[in-house]
BADOTI-466392 format. One line per 10 residues: number of its first residue (from 0); their letters; for each residue x, y, z of N, C-alpha, C, O. Coordinates in nm, 4 decimals. Layout:
BEGIN
NUM = a = X:Y:Z:X:Y:Z:X:Y:Z:X:Y:Z; ...
% end
This chain:
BEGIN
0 = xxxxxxxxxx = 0.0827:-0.1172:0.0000:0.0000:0.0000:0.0000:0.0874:0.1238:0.0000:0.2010:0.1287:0.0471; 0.0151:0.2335:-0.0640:0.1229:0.3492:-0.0708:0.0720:0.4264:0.0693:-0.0270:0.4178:0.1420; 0.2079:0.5153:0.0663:0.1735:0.6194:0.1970:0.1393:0.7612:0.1185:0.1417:0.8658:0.1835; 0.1208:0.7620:0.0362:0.0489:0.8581:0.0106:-0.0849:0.9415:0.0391:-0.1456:0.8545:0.1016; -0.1598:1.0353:0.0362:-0.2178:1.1049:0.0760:-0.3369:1.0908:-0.0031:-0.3156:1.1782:-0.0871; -0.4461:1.0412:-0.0330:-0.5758:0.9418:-0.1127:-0.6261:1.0611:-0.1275:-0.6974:1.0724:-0.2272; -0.6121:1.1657:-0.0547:-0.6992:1.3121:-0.0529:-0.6494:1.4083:-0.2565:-0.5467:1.4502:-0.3099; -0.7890:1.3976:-0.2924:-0.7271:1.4438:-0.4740:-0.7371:1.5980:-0.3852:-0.6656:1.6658:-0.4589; -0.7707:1.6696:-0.3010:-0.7946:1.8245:-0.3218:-0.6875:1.8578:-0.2386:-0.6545:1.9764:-0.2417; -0.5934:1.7459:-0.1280:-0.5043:1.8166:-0.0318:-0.5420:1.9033:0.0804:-0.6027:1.8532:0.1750
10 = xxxxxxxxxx = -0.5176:2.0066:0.0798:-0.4969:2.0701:0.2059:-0.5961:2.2004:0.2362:-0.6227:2.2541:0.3437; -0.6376:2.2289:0.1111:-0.7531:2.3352:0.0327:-0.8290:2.2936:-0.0338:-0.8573:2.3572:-0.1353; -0.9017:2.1558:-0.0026:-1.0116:2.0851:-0.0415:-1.1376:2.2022:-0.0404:-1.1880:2.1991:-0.1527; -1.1980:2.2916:0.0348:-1.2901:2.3620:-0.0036:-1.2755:2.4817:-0.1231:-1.3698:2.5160:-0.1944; -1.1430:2.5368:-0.1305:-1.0956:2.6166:-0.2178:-1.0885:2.5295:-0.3708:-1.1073:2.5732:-0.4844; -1.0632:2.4274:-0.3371:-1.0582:2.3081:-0.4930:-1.1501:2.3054:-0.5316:-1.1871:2.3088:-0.6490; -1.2295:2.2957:-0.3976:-1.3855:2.2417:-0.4598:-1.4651:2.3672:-0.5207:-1.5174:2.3497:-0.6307; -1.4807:2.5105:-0.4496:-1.5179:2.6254:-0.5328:-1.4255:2.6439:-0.6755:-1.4637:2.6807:-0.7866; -1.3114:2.6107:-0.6370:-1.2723:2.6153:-0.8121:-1.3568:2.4983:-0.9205:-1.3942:2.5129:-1.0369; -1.3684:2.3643:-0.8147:-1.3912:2.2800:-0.9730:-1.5620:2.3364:-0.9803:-1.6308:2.3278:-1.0820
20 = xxxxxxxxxx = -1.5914:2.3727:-0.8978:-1.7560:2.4259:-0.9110:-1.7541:2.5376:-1.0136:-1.8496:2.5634:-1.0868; -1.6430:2.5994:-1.0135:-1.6918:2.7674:-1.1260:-1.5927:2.6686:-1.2304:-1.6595:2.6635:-1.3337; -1.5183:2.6213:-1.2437:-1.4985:2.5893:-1.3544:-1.5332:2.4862:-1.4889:-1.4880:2.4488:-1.5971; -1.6503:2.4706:-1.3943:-1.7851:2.3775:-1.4241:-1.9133:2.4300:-1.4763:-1.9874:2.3872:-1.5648; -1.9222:2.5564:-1.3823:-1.9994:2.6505:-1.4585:-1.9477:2.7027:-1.6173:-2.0053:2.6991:-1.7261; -1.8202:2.7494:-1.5784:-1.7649:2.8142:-1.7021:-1.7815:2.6859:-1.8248:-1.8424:2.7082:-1.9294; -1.7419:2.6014:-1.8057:-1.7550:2.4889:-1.9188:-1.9174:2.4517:-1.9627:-1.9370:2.4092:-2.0765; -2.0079:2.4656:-1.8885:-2.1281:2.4580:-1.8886:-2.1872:2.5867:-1.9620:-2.2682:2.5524:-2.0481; -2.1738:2.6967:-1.9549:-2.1733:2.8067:-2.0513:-2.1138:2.7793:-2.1704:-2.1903:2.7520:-2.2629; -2.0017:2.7797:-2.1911:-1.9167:2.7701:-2.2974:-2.0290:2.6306:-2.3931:-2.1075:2.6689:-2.4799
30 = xxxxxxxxxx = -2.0206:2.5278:-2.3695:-2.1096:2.4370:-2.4186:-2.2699:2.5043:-2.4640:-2.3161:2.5267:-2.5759; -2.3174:2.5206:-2.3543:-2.4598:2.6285:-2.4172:-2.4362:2.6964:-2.5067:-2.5118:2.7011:-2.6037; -2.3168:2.7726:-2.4980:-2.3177:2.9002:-2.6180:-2.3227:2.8229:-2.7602:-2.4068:2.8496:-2.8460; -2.1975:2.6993:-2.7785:-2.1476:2.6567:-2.8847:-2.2620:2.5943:-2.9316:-2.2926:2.6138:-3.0493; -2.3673:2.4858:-2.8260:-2.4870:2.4354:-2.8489:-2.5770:2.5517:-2.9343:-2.6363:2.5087:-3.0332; -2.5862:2.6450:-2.9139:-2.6877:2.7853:-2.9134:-2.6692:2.7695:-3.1025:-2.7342:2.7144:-3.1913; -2.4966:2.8824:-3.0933:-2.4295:2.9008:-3.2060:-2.4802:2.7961:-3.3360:-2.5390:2.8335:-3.4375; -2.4297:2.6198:-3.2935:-2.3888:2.5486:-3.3952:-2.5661:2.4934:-3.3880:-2.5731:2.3765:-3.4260; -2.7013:2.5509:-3.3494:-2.8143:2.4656:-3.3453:-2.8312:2.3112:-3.2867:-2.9303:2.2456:-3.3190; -2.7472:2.2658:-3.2139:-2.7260:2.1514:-3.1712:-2.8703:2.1247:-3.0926:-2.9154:2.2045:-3.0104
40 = xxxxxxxxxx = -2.9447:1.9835:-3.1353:-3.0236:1.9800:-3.0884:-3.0194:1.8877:-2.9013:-2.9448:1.7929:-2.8771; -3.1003:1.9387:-2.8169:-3.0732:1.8882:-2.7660:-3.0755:1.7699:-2.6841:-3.0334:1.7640:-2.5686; -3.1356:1.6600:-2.7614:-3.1611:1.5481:-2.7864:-3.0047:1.5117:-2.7845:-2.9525:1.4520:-2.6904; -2.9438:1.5497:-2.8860:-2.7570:1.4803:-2.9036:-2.6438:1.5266:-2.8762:-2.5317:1.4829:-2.9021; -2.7005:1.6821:-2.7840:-2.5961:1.7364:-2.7137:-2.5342:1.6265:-2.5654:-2.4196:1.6287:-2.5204; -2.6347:1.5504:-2.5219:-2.5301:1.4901:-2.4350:-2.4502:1.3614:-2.5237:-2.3280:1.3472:-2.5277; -2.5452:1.2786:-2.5882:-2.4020:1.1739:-2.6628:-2.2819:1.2468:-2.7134:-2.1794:1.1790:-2.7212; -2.2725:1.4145:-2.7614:-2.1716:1.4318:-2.8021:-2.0366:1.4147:-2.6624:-1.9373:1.3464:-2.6371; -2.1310:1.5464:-2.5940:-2.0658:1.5425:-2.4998:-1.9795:1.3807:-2.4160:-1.8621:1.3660:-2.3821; -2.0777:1.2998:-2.4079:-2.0774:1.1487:-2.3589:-1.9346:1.1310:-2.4575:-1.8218:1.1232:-2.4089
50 = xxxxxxxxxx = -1.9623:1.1267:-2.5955:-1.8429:1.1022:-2.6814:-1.6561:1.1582:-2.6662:-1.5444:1.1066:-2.6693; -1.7351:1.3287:-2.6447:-1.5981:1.3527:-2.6183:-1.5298:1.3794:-2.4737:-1.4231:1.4406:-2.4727; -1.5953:1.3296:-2.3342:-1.5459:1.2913:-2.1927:-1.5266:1.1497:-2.2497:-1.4581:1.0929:-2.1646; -1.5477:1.0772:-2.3338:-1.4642:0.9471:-2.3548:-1.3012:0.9844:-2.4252:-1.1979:0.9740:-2.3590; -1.3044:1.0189:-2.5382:-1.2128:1.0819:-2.5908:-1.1015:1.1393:-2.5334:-0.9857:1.1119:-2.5647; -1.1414:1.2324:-2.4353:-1.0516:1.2986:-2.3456:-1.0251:1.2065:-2.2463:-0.9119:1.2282:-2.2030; -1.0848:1.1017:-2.1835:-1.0295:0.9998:-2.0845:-0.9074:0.9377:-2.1268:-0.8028:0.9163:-2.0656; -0.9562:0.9041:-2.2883:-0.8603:0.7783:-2.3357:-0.7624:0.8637:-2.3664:-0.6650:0.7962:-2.3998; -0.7273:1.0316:-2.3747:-0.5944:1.0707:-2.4004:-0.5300:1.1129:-2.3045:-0.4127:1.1424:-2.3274; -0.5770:1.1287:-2.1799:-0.5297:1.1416:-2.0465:-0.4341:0.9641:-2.0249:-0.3177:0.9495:-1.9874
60 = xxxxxxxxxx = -0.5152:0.8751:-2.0566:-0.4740:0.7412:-1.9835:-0.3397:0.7204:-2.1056:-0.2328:0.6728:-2.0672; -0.3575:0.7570:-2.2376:-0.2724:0.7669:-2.2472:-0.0849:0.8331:-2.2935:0.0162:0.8001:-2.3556; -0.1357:0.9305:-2.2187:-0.0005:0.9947:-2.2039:0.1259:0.9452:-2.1412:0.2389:0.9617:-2.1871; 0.0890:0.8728:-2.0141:0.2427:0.7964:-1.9892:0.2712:0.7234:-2.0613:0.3826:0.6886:-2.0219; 0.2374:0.6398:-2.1941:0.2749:0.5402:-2.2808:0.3337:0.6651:-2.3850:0.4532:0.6895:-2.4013; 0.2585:0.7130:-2.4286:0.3215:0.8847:-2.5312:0.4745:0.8862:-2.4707:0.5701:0.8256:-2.5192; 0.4754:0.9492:-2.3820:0.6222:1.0086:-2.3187:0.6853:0.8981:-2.2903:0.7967:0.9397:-2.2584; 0.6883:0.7195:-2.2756:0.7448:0.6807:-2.2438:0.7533:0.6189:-2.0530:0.8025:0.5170:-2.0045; 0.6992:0.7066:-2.0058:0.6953:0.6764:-1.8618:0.5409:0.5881:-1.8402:0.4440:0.6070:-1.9137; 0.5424:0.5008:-1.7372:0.4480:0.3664:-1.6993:0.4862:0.2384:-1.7507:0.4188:0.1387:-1.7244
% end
């Protein structure tokens, strides 16, 4: 087992957490607008979305294989 610290926010867990909250908002706007802009109906605004939080998972997981490290 590691001795590491399991805590993702650390030491300013309420300050993390008002950040990931407005920066949740902000992404949540930003999406409305582009939804607004491009007529996206919204029937397939979440599969897109669904599509690309997959997308972005699988290029997060793999970046240590990219650079070499894992």
């Amino acid at each position: 087992m590691s001795d590491q610290n399991d805590d993702v926010f650390g030491e300013d867990e309420d300050e993390a957490a008002r950040d990931f909250d407005r920066l949740g908002d902000v992404l949540y706007q930003r999406i409305a607008a582009f939804a607004e802009e491009e007529d996206v109906d919204d029937e397939i605004l979440p599969a897109l979305l669904l599509r690309l939080s997959l997308s972005f998972s699988r290029r997060v997981e793999a970046r240590p294989l990219l650079s070499g490290r894992g």
